[in-house]
LUMDRENTI-411133 format. One record per atom (N, C-alpha, C): residue in one letter; z, x, y. Coordinates in pm, whole numbers, plus 50000, padded with zeros to 5 digits. Layout:
N
AZXY/...
END
This chain:
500
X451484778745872/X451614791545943/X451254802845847/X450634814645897/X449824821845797/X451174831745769/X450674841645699/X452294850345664/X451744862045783/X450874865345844/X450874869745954/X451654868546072/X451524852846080/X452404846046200/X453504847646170/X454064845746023/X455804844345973/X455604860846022/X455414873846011/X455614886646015/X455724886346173/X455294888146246/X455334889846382/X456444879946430/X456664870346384/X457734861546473/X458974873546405/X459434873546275/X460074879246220/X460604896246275/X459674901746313/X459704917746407/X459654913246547/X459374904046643/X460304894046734/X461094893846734/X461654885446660/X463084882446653/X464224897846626/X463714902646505/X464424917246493/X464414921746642/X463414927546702/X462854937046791/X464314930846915/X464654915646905/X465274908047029/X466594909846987/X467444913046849/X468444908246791/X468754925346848/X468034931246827/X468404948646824/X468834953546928/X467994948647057/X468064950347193/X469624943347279/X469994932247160/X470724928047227/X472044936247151/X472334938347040/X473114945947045/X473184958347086/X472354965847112/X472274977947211/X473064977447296/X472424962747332/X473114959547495/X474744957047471/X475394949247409/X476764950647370/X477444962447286/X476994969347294/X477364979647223/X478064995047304/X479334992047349/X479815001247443/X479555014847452/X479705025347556/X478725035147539/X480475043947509/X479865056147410/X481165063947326/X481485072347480/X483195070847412/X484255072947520/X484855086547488/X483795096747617/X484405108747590/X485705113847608/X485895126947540/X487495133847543/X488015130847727/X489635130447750/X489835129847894/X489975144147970/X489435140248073/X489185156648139/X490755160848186/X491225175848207/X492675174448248/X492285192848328/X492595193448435/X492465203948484/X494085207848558/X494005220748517/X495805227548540/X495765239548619/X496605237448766/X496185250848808/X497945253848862/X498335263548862/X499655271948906/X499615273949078/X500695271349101/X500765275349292/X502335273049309/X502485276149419/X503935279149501/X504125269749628/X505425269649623/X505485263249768/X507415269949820/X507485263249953/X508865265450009/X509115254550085/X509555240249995/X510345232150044/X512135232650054/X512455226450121/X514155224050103/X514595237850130/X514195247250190/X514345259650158/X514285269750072/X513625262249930/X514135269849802/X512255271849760/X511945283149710/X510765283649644/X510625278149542/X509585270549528/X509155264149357/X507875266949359/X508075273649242/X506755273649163/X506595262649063/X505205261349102/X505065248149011/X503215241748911/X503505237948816/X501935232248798/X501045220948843/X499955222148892/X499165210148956/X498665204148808/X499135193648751/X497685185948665/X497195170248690/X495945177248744/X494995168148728/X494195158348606/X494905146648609/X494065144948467/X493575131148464/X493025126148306/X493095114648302/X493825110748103/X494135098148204/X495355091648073/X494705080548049/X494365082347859/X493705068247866/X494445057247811/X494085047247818/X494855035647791/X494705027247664/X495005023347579/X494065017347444/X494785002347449/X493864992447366/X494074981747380/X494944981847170/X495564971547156/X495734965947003/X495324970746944/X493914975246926/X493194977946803/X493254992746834/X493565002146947/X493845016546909/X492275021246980/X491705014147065/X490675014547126/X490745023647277/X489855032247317/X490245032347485/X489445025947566/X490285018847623/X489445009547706/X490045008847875/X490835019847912/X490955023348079/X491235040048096/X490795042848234/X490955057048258/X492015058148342/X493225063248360/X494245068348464/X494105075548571/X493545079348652/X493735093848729/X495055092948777/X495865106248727/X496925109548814/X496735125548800/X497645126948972/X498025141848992/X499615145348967/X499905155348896/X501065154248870/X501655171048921/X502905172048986/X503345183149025/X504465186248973/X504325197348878/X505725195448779/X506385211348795/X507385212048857/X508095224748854/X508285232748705/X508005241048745/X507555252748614/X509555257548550/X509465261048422/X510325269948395/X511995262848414/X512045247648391/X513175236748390/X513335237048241/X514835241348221/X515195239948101/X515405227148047/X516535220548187/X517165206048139/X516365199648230/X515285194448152/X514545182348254/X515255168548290/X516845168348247/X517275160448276/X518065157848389/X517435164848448/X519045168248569/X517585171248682/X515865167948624/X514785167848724/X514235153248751/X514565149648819/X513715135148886/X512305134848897/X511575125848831/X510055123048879/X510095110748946/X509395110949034/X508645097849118/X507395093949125/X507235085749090/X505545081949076/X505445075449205/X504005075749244/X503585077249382/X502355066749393/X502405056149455/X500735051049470/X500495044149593/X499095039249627/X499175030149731/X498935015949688/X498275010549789/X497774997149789/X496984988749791/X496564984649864/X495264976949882/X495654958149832/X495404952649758/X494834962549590/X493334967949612/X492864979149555/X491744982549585/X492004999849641/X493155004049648/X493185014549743/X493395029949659/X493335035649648/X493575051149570/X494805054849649/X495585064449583/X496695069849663/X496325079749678/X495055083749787/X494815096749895/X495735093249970/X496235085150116/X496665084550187/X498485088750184/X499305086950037/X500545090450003/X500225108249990/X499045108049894/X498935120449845/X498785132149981/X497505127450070/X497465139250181/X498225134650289/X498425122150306/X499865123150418/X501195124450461/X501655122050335/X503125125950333/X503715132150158/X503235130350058/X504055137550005/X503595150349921/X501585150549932/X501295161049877/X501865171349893/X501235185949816/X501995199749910/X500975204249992/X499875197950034/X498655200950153/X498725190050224/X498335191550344/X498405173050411/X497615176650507/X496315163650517/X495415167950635/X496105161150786/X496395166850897/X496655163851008/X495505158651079/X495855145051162/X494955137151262/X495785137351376/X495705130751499/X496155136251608/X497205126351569/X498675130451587/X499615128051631/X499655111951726/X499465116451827/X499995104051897/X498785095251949/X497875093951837/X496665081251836/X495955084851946/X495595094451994/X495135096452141/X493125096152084/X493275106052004/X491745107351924/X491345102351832/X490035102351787/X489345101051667/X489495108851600/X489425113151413/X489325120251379/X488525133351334/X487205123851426/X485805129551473/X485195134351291/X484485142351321/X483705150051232/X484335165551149/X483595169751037/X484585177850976/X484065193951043/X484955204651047/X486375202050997/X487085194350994/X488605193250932/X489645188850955/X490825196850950/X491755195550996/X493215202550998/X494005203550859/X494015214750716/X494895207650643/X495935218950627/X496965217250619/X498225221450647/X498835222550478/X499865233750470/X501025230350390/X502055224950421/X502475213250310/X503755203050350/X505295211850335/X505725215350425/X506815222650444/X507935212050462/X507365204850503/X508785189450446/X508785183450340/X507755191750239/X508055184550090/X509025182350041/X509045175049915/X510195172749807/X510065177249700/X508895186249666/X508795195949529/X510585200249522/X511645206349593/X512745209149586/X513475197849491/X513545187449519/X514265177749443/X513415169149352/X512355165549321/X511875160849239/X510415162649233/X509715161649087/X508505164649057/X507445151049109/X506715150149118/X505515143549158/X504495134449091/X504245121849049/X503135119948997/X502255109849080/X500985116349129/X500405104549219/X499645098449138/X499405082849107/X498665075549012/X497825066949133/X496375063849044/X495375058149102/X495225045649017/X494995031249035/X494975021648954/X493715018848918/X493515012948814/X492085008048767/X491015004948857/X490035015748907/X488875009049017/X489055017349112/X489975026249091/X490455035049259/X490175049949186/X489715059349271/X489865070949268/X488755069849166/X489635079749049/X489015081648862/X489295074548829/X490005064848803/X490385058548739/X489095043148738/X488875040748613/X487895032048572/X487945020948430/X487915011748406/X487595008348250/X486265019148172/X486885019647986/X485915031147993/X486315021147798/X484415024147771/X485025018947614/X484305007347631/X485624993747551/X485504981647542/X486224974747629/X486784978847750/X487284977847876/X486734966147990/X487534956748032/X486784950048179/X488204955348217/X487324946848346/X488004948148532/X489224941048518/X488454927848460/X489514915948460/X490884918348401/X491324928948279/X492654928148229/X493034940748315/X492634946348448/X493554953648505/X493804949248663/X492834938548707/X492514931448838/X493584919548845/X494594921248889/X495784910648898/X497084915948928/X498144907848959/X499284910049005/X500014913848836/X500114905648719/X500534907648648/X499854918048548/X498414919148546/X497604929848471/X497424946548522/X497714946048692/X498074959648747/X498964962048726/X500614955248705/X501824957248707/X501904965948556/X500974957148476/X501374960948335/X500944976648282/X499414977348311/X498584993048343/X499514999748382/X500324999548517/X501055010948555/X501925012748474/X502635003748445/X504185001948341/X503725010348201/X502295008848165/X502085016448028/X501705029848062/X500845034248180/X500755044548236/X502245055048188/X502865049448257/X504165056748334/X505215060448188/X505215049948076/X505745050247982/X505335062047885/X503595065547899/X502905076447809/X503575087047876/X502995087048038/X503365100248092/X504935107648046/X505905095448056/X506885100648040/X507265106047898/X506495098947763/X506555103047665/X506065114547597/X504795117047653/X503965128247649/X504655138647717/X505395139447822/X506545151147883/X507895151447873/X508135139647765/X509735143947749/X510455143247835/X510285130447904/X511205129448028/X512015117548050/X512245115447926/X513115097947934/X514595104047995/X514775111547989/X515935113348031/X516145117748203/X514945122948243/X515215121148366/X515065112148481/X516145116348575/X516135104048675/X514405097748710/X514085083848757/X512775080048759/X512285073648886/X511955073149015/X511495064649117/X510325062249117/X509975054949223/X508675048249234/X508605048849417/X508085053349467/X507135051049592/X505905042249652/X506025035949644/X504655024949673/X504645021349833/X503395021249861/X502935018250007/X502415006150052/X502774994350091/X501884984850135/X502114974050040/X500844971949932/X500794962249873/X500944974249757/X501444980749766/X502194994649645/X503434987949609/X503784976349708/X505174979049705/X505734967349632/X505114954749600/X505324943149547/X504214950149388/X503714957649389/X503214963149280/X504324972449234/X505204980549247/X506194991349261/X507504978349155/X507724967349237/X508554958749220/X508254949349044/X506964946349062/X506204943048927/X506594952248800/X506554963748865/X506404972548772/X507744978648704/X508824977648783/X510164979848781/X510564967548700/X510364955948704/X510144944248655/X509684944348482/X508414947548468/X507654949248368/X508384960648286/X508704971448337/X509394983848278/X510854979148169/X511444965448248/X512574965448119/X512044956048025/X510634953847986/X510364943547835/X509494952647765/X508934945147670/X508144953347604/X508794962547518/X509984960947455/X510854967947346/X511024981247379/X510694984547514/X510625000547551/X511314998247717/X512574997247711/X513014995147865/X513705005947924/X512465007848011/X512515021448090/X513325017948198/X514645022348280/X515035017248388/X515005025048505/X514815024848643/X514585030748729/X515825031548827/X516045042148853/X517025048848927/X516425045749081/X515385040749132/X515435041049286/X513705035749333/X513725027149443/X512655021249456/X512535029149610/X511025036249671/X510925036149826/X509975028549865/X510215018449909/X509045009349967/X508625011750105/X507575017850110/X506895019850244/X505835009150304/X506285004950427/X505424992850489/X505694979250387/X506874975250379/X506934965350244/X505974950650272/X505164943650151/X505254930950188/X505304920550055/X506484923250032/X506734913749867/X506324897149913/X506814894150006/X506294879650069/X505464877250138/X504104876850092/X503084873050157/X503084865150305/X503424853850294/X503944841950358/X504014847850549/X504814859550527/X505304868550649/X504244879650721/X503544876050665/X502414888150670/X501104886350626/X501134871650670/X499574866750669/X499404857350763/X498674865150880/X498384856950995/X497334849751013/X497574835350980/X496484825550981/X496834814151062/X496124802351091/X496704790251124/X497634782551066/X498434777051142/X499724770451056/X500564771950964/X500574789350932/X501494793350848/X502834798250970/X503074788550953/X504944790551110/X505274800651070/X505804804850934/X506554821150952/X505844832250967/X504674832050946/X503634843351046/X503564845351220/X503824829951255/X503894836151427/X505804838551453/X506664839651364/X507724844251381/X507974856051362/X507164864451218/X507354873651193/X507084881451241/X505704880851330/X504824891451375/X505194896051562/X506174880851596/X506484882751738/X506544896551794/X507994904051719/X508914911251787/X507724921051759/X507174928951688/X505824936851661/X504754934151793/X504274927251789/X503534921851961/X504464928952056/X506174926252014/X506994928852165/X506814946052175/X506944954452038/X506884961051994/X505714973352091/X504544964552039/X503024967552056/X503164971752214/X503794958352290/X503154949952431/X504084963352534/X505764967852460/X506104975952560/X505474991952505/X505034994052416/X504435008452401/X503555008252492/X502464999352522/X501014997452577/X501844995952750/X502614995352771/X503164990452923/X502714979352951/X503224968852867/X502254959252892/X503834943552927/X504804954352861/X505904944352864/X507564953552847/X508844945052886/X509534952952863/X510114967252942/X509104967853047/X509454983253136/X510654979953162/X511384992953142/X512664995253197/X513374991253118/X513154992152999/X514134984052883/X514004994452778/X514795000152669/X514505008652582/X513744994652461/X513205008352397/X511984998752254/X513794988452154/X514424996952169/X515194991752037/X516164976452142/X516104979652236/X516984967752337/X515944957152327/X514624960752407/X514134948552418/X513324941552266/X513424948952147/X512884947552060/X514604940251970/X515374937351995/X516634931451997/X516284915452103/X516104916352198/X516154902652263/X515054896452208/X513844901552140/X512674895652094/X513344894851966/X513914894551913/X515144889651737/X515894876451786/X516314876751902/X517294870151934/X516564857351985/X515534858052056/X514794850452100/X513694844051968/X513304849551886/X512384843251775/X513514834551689/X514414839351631/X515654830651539/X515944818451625/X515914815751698/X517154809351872/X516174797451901/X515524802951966/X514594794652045/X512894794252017/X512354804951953/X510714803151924/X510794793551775/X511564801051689/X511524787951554/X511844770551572/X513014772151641/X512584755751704/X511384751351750/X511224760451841/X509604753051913/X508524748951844/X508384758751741/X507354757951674/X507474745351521/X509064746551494/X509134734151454/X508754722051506/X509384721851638/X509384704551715/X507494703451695/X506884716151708/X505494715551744/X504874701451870/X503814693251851/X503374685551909/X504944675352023/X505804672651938/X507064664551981/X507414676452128/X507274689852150/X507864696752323/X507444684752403/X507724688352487/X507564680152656/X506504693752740/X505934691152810/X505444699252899/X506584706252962/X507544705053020/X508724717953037/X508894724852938/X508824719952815/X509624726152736/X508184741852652/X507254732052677/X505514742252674/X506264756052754/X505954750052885/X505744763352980/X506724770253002/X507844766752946/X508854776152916/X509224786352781/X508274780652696/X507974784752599/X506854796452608/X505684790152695/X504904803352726/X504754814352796/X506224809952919/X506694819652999/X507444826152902/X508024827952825/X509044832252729/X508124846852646/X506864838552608/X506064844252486/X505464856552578/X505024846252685/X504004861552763/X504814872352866/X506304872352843/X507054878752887/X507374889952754/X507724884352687/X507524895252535/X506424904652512/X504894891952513/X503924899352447/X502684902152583/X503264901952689/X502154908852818/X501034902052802/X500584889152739/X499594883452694/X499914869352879/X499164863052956/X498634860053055/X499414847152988/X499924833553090/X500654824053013/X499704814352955/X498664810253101/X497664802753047/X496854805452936/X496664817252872/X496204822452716/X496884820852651/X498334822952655/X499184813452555/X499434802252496/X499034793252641/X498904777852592/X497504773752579/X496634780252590/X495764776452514/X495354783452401/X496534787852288/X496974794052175/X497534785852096/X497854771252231/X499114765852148/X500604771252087/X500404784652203/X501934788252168/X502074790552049/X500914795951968/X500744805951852/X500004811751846/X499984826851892/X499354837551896/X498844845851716/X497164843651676/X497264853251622/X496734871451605/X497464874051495/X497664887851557/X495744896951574/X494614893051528/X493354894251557/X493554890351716/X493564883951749/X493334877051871/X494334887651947/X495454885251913/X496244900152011/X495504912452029/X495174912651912/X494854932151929/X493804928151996/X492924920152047/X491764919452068/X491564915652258/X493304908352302/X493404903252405/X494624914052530/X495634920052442/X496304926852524/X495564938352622/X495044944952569/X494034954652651/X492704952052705/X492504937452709/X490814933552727/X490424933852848/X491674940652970/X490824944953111/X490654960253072/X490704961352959/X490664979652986/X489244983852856/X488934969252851/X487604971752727/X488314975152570/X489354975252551/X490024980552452/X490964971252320/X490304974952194/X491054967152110/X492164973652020/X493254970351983/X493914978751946/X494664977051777/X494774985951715/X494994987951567/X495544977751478/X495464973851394/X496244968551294/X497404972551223/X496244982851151/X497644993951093/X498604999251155/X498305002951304/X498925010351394/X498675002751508/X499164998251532/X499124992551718/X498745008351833/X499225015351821/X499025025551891/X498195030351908/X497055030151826/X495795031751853/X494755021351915/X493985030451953/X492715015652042/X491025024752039/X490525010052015/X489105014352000/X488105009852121/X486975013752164/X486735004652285/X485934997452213/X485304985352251/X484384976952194/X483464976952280/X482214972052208/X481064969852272/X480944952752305/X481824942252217/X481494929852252/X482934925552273/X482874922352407/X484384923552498/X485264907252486/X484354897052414/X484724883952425/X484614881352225/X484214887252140/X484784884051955/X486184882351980/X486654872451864/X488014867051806/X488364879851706/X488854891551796/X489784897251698/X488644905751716/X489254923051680/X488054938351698/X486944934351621/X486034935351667/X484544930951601/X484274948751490/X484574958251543/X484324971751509/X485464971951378/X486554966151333/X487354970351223/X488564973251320/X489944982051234/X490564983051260/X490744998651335/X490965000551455/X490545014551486/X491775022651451/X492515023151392/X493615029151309/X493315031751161/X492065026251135/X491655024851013/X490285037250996/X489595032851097/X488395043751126/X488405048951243/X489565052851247/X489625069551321/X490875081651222/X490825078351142/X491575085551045/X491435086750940/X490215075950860/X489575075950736/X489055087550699/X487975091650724/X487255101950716/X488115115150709/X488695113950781/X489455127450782/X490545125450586/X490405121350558/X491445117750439/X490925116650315/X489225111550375/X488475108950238/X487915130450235/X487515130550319/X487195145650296/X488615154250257/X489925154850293/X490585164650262/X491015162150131/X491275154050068/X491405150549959/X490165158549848/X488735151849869/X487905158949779/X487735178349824/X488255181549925/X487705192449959/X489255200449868/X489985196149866/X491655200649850/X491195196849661/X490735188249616/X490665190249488/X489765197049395/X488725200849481/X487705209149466/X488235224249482/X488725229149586/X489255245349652/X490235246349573/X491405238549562/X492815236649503/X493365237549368/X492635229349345/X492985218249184/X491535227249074/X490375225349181/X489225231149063/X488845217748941/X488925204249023/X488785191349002/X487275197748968/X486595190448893/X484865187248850/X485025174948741/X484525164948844/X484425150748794/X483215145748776/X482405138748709/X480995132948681/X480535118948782/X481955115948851/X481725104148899/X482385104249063/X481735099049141/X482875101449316/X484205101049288/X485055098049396/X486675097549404/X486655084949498/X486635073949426/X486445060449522/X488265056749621/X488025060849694/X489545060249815/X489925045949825/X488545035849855/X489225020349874/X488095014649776/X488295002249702/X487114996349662/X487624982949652/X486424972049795/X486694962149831/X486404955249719/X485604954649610/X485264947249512/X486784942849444/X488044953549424/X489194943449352/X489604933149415/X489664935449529/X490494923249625/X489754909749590/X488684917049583/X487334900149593/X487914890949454/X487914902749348/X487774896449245/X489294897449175/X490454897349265/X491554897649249/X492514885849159/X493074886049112/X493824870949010/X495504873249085/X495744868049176/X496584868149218/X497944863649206/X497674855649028/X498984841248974/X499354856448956/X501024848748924/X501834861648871/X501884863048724/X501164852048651/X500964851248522/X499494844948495/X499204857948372/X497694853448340/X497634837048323/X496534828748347/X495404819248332/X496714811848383/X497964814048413/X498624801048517/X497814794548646/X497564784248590/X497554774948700/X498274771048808/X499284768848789/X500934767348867/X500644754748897/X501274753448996/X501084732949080/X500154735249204/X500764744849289/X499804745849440/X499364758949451/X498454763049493/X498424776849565/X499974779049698/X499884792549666/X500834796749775/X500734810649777/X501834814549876/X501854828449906/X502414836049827/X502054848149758/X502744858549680/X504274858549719/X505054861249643/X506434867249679/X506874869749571/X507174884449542/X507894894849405/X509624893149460/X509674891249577/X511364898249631/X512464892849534/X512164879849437/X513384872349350/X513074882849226/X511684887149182/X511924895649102/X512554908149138/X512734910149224/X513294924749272/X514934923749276/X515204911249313/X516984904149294/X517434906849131/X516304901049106/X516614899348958/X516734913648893/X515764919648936/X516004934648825/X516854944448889/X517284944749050/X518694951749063/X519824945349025/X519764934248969/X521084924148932/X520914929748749/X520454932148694/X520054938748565/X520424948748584/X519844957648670/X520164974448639/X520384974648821/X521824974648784/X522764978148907/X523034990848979/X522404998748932/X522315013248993/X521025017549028/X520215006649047/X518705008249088/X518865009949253/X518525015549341/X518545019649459/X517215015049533/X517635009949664/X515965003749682/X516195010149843/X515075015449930/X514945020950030/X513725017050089/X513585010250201/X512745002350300/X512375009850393/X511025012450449/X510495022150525/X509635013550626/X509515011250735/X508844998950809/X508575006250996/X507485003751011/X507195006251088/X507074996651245/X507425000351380/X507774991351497/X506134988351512/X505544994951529/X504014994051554/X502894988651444/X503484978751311/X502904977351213/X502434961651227/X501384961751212/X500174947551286/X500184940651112/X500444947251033/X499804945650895/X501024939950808/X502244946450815/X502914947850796/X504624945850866/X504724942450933/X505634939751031/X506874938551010/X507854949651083/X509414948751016/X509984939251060/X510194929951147/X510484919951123/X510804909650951/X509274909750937/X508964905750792/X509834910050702/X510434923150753/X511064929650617/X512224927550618/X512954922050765/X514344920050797/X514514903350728/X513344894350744/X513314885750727/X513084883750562/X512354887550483/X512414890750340/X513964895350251/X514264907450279/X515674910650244/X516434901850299/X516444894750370/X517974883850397/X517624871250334/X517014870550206/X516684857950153/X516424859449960/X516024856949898/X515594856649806/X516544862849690/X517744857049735/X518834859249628/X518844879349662/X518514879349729/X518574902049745/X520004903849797/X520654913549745/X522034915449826/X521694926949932/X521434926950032/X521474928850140/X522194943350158/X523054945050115/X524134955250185/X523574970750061/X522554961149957/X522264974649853/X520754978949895/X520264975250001/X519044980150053/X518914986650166/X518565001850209/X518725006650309/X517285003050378/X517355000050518/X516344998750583/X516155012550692/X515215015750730/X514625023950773/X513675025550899/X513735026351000/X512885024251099/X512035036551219/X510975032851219/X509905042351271/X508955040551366/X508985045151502/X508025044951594/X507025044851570/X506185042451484/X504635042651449/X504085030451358/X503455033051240/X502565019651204/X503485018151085/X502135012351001/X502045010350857/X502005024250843/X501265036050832/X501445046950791/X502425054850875/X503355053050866/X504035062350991/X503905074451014/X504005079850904/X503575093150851/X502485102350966/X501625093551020/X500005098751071/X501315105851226/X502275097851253/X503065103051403/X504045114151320/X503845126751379/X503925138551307/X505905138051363/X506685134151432/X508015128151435/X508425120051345/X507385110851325/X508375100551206/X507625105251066/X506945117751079/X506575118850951/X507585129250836/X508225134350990/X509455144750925/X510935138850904/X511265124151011/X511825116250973/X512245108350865/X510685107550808/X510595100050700/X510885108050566/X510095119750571/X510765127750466/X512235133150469/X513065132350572/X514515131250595/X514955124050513/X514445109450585/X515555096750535/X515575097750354/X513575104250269/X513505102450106/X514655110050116/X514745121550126/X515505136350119/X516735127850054/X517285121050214/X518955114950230/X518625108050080/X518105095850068/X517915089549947/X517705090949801/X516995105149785/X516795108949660/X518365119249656/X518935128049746/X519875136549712/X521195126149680/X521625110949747/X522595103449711/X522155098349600/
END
């Protein structure tokens, strides 16, 4: 080989070695942006003035590296001598995948965009309605809404992946270090501390309360609000042959079937939503035990039973097999009227164009008829408001975590079987630790997603003492909040909860 050939392979090879470290070579991780603006409000009756900050909190790995971005909004009453005698609550949603716009502009910001009330409309096109929250809680405690890794601002940034914040035990931990800076950086170990979580906020909320007493830094929490809870999967995943899904979700159908007039006339919601309790414990859990072993009497008494609850036709019942799921409901109760109806919200209905799909072919119309309105007030409210200027969108949902979700409760565990999530023994466990932890259940009659049932059925099990959890109940969905009655309700019942 001539020394020509050795030279050119040689600036090859360089030219390939260079490129590739380029390519691994993380791009430099600028200063975090933090924008602060002053405003007023008149909750509780009392004026507070207070500061908006918008920021981001970064996260560093071992080596003192940053390798995640935070977005949180934080609302901190101005001019508190003894911040100890001021409560913060950190605030998020769910998904996993979800930003907390929907906590932030529907119930506890101090702006909140309004959609119609009683599910009648779409949220159409913008404008939108946004209001000051005059049922706030700026009065009793300060605010921090946090966005998790992938949502909102919040991003890996640095030498950062997805993977150490994409999980049940790797989100739990992010927030837990989150929450530990914030509080250190403001000098607030001493004040009282809650957590608000929505949905799948809320077995994240529980993680995190969890995670908060290790780590040589045990932060303890004075009070949990779980809105739309579902620490047990199991209850709230409607598939084939999971039996405690067509138990849980019954009385919700009964729920659904007498709002829609479809079942129940002449009966109040809370009576006949009582004989559908009495009837699922009694007589539907047997059935569905004996399964194949009924008798044909014992069928059609079973499906006279079901389609007396859920206004669903008998012969569609038994050919359900006397397990209805909840796609197929929303998709079958209204199907002489062209109409499919919500997930999130039963109360809402969308019409469809293909009148015979398994389950709304269009999505959830509780879902997109109120989206839009939430993704705009949010950026328009942090833009006018806040004086937010970000380099990158404000991502509200991003389906990519779920996909790529790690769902063990411990990294690279294998376990023995797959199964269904359930935090609720950790939640036994850490009010049995810190006995003055307060836990408050928020659940909606109209919740397809979420179903209080589920939640009656969760708290009476998993080693939880029962009598230290207040439950909570609301004419509307998973978001209850959107029914402008249970949205003032709901800020009642925090009120009752944060002032005891």
């Amino acid at each position: 080989m001539t020394k020509i050939n050795i030279l050119a392979l040689f600036l090859m090879f360089s030219v390939a070695l260079t490129a590739q470290e380029k390519k691994e070579v993380p791009k430099p991780v600028p200063a975090p942006k933090s924008f602060i603006t002053q405003h007023q409000i008149t909750n509780g009756g009392k004026l507070i003035k207070y500061d908006a900050i918008a920021a981001e909190t970064y996260l560093k790995n071992e080596a003192g590296d940053s390798v995640a971005s935070i977005w949180s909004v934080a609302y901190v009453q101005q001019g508190i001598l003894d911040q100890t005698k001021r409560p913060v609550t950190f605030v998020f949603n769910g998904g996993p995948g979800s930003a907390s716009v929907w906590l932030h502009m529907g119930m506890f910001g101090p702006e909140l965009v309004k959609t119609d009330s009683d599910a009648k409309e779409d949220d159409g096109a913008a404008p939108y309605n946004l209001v000051t929250n005059k049922n706030g809680l700026l009065d009793l405690t300060d605010i921090v809404f946090v966005d998790p890794v992938g949502t909102g601002y919040s991003r890996v940034i640095g030498k950062g992946k997805v993977e150490n914040y994409w999980g049940l035990t790797e989100d739990a931990n992010s927030i837990a270090k989150f929450m530990r800076q914030w509080i250190t950086e403001n000098n607030r170990w001493f004040s009282p501390k809650y957590i608000a979580g929505e949905s799948f906020g809320t077995p994240r909320a529980v993680l995190v309360a969890n995670t908060l007493e290790g780590d040589g830094q045990n932060m303890a929490l004075n009070g949990l609000i779980l809105i739309s809870q579902c620490l047990d999967y199991e209850g709230n995943t409607s598939v084939n042959d999971n039996v405690t899904s067509y138990l849980t979700y019954l009385p919700s159908m009964a729920a659904t079937a007498w709002y829609h007039k479809k079942a129940g006339q002449g009966k109040t919601l809370e009576s006949f939503i009582e004989e559908c309790r009495n009837y699922t414990y009694n007589s539907y859990a047997p059935a569905l035990y004996k399964g194949s072993l009924l008798s044909g009497t014992e069928k059609n008494e079973v499906a006279e039973k079901l389609g007396y609850f859920t206004g669903l036709k008998k012969d569609y019942i038994l050919k359900s097999n006397l397990r209805i799921l909840v796609p197929r409901f929303q998709k079958e109760l209204l199907a002489d009227q062209g109409l499919a109806i919500g997930r999130n919200d039963s109360r809402f209905m969308g019409h469809e164009v293909d009148k015979l799909s398994d389950g709304p072919h269009l999505g959830d119309a509780s879902g997109y008829q109120t989206g839009a309105a939430y993704t705009a007030a949010l950026n328009y409210y942090y833009a006018t408001e806040l004086h937010v200027k970000m380099d990158h969108p404000y991502i509200t949902s991003n389906d990519e975590i779920e996909k790529k979700w790690n769902w063990r409760p411990v990294p690279k565990d294998k376990g023995w079987e797959p199964s269904y999530m359930n935090v609720a023994r950790k939640l036994s466990e850490t009010m049995r630790r810190n006995t003055k932890m307060k836990v408050m259940v928020a659940t909606g009659y109209y919740d397809l997603i979420c179903p209080f049932f589920d939640a009656e059925y969760t708290f009476s099990r998993n080693g939880l003492e029962r009598e230290k959890i207040k439950m909570n109940y609301f004419e509307a969905g998973h978001m209850m909040y959107l029914h402008e009655p249970d949205f003032i309700k709901l800020s009642n019942d925090i009120r009752e909860f944060l002032s005891n």
